[in-house]
C-alpha positions as CSV (number, residue, x, y, z in Angstrom):
1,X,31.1,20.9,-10.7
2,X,33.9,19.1,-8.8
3,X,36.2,19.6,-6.5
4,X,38.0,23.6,-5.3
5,X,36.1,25.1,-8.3
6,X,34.7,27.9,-6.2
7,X,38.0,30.3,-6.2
8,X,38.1,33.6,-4.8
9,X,40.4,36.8,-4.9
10,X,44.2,35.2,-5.6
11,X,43.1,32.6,-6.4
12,X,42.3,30.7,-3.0
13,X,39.7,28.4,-3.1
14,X,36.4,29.3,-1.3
15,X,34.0,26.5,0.4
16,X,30.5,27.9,0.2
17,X,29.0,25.5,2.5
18,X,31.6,22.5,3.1
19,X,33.3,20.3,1.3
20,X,32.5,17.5,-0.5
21,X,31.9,14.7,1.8
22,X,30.3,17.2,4.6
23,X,27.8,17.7,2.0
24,X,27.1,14.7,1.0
25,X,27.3,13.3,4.4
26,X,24.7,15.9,5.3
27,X,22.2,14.3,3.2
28,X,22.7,10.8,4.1
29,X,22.4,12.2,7.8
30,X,19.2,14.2,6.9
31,X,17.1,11.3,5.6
32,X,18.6,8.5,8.4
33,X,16.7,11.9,10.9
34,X,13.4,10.8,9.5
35,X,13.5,7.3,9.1
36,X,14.6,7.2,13.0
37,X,11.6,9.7,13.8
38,X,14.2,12.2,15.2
39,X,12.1,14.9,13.8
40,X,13.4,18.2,16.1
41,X,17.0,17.3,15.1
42,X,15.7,17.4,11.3
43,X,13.6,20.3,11.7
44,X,16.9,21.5,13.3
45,X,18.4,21.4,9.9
46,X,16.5,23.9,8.0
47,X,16.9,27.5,8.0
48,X,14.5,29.7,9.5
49,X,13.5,30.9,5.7
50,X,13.5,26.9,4.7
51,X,10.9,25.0,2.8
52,X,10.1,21.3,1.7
53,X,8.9,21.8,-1.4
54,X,7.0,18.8,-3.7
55,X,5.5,19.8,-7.1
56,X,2.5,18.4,-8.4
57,X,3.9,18.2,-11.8
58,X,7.2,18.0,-14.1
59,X,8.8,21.1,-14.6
60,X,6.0,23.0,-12.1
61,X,7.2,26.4,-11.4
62,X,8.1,27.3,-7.1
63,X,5.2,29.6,-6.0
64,X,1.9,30.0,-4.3
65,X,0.2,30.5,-7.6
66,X,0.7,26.4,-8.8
67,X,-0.6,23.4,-6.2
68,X,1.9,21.6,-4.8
69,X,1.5,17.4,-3.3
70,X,3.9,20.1,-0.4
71,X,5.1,23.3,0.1
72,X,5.5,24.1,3.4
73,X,7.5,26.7,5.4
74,X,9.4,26.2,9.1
75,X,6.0,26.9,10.6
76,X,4.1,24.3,8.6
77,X,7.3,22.1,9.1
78,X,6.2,22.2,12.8
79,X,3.1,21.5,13.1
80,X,3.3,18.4,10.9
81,X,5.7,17.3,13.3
82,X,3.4,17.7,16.5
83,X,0.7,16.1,14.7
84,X,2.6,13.1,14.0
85,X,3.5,13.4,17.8
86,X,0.2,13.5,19.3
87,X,-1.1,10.6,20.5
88,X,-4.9,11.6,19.3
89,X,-3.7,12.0,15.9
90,X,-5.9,9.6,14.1
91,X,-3.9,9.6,10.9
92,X,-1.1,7.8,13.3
93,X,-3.6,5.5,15.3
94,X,-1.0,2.9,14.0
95,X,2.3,4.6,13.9
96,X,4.0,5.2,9.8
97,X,7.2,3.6,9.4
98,X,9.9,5.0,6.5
99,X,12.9,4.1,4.7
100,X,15.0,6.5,2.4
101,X,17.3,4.5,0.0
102,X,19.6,6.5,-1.4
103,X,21.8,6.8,-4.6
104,X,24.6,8.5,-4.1
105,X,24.5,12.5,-3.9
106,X,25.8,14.7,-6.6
107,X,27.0,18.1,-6.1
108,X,25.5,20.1,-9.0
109,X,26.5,23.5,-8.1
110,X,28.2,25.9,-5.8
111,X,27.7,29.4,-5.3
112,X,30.5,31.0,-3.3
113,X,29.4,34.9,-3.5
114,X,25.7,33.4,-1.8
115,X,27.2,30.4,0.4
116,X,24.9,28.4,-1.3
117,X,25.4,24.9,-2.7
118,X,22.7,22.6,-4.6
119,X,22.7,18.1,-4.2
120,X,20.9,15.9,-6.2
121,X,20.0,12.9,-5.1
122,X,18.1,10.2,-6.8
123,X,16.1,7.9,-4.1
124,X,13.5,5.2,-3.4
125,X,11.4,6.0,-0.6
126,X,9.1,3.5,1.6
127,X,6.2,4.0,3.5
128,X,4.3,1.4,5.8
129,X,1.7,1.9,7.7
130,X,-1.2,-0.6,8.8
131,X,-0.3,-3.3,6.8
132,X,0.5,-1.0,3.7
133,X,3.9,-0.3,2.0
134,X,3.8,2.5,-0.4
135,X,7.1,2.5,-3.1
136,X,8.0,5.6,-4.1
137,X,11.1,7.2,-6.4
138,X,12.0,10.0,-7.2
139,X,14.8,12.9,-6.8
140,X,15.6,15.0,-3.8
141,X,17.0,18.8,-4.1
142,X,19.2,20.3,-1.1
143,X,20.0,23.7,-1.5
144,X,22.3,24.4,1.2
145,X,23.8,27.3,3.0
146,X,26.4,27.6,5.6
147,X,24.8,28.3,8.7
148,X,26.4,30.1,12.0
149,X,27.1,26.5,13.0
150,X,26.5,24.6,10.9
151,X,25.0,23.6,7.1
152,X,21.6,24.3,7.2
153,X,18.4,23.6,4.2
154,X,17.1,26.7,2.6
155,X,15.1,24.5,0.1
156,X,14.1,20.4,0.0
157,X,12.9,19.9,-3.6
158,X,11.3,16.7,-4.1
159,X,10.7,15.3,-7.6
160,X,8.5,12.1,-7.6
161,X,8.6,10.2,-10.5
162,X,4.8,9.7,-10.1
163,X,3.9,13.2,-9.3
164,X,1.1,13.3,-11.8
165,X,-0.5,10.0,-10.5
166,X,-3.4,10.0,-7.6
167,X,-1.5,9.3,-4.5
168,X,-2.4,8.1,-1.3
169,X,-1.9,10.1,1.7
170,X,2.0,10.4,2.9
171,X,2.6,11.0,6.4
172,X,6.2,11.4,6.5
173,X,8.5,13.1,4.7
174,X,10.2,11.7,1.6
């Protein structure tokens, strides 16, 4: 869908979330938050409903009844974060490093009635830690809602290209 195609009563045009370049510029913001470790300011970003979602397989359907590589809520959100934190956390003994490389995001839909809007965005993701770099690609799913203040992540889809494949361990949040 492009630009002003979400029109209301006489015909005045009704942003759901933001326009355009907010939302894409949201995304580009929301993955630079992890690679910098700024992790309360990206937790920040999701809504109190909010989930990070990864499906273990093409097409999976959401839901507690299918195993998921993630699906965790705020809560779960959190406690990954203070585990990365803590400094007896063995899986961080030697700190993980990322880097999100993005393509560029592409609004796929706007619902003005919910204040909802939905990005995809096609990535490769990097992980390093102790002398390992894992590669992975993939594409990202922001569903987005307009928040008091601000935009804020209802749902973080992410569709690895390798879902199906044994993967090692990720620690951070592609």
């Amino acid at each position: 869908m492009g630009r002003g195609d979400d029109r209301g009563r006489g015909g005045r045009v009704i942003q759901a979330v933001g326009d355009d370049k907010t939302l894409i510029e949201f995304v580009y913001h929301e993955a630079r938050l992890i690679d910098e470790k700024r992790f309360d300011e990206w937790y920040d970003l999701y809504a109190e409903d909010g989930r990070y979602w990864m499906p273990l397989m093409r097409g999976q359907p959401e839901g507690a009844d299918h195993t998921s590589l993630f699906d965790e809520d705020k809560l779960l959100l959190k406690i990954r974060i203070e585990r990365l934190r803590n400094p007896k956390s063995y899986s961080q003994a030697q700190p993980s490093w990322c880097q999100h490389i993005l393509q560029a995001p592409s609004i796929e839909r706007r619902d003005a009635e919910r204040g909802i809007a939905v990005l995809r965005t096609p990535f490769m993701y990097l992980e390093y830690q102790q002398d390992q770099q894992e590669v992975y690609a993939g594409v990202a799913w922001h569903h987005l809602k307009r928040g008091a203040e601000s935009i804020l992540i209802t749902l973080k889809k992410i569709e690895l290209l390798n879902c199906e494949a044994a993967l090692p361990s990720l620690q951070l949040f592609p």
